[in-house]
C-alpha positions, 0 to 999 in steps of 0.5 A: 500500500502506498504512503500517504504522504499529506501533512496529517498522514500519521493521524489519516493511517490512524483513521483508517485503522479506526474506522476497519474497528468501526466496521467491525463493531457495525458487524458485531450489531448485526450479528447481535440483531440477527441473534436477537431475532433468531436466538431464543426469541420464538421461546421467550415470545409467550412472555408476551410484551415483556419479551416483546422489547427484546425483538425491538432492541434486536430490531435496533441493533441490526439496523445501527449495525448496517449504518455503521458498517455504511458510516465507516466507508464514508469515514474512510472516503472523507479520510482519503479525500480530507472532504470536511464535509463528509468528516463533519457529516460522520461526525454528527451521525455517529454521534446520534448511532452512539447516543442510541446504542447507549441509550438502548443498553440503558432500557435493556439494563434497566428494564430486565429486573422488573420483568420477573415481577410484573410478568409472572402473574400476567403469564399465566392468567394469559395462559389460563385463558389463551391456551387450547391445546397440543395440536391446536393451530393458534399461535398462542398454543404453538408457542407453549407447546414449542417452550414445553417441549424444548425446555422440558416444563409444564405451565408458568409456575407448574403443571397445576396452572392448567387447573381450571384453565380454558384448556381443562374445561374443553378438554377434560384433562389436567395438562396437556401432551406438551407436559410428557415426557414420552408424548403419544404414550398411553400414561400420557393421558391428560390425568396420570400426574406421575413424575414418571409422566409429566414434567413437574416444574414450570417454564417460567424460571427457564424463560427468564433465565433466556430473557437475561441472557439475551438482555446482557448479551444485547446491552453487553454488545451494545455497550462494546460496540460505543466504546469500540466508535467513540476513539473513531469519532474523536480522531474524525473531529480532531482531523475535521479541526486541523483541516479547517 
């Protein structure tokens, strides 16, 4: 690679370096929001707008990731170039995806603790009422018989929050097959409670314990990927000074 041979060629080769770092924390977004979507967003759904922020925040942080990834290019061409335009344009957009990325680390941090105590009766009131069954096509029904399933659980707390739910009273049965644990086996018959049959415990500690991992890995990346920018936009404004 050629010299660069200009009166900030020191600060111009430092540039370049930070905004390749630039590009790299705009990849780490989109890999968080790619992550965010298709982690264990399909599990934590049935916690309804609880985990609901989850997906914005991963919404959010594919899309900061992508401008990024576009604002370290413009970065470079202004370096190039020494166009004070386009630096003082970097500058200020940068600024903004900063403060957002800030920003929606500081909701995920601070939203998560009350997730557990204003959640937990909702969900399995919700349940009580919404849920219909192993083989029913909502999606309401889908997505618990998917948690159950996958988590090895039954209900919010345990297997009794069916107790007088929608589903016993069509039914007729105390759980559903998503509770067993071989499905389609003759003591899996919606009454025989056996710890031999069904799963005992709940999916709610399981879910939440999802919803914090997805959380600090979101607010965590987040966080990392300000830090990784903000050496890239002072040098950017100290370089846009000189040239002025």
């Amino acid at each position: 690679m050629a010299e660069i041979h200009t009166p900030y060629a020191s600060l111009k080769r430092l540039l370049s370096l930070l905004n390749g770092f630039v590009a790299m924390s705009g990849i780490i977004l989109v890999g968080l929001g790619i992550g965010g979507k298709c982690g264990g967003a399909s599990l934590t759904s049935v916690l309804g707008l609880s985990s609901a922020y989850l997906l914005h925040v991963g919404n959010l942080c594919l899309v900061m990731g992508c401008i990024t990834v576009l604002l370290s290019c413009a970065g470079w061409y202004g370096v190039t170039k020494e166009s004070r335009g386009m630096l003082l344009f970097c500058i200020l957009s940068m600024v903004i995806v900063l403060i957002v990325e800030v920003t929606a680390a500081t909701v995920v941090l601070l939203f998560f603790p009350i997730v557990r105590d204003v959640v937990l009766e909702h969900t399995i009131v919700t349940l009580r009422k919404n849920y219909r069954g192993y083989n029913e096509p909502d999606d309401y029904s889908t997505q618990w018989n998917l948690v159950m399933e996958k988590l090895k659980c039954c209900g919010v707390n345990n297997y009794t929050d069916f107790s007088g739910s929608s589903f016993e009273m069509t039914t007729g049965h105390t759980y559903p097959r998503g509770c067993c644990k071989s499905i389609g086996t003759v003591t899996c018959d919606g009454r025989n409670v056996s710890t031999n049959v069904i799963y005992q415990k709940g999916c709610f500690h399981k879910l939440l314990k999802i919803t914090k991992t997805q959380s600090f890995t979101l607010s965590g990346g987040s966080l990392g990927a300000a830090a990784i920018q903000l050496p890239g936009i002072l040098a950017t404004l100290l370089l846009f000074i000189k040239l002025g």
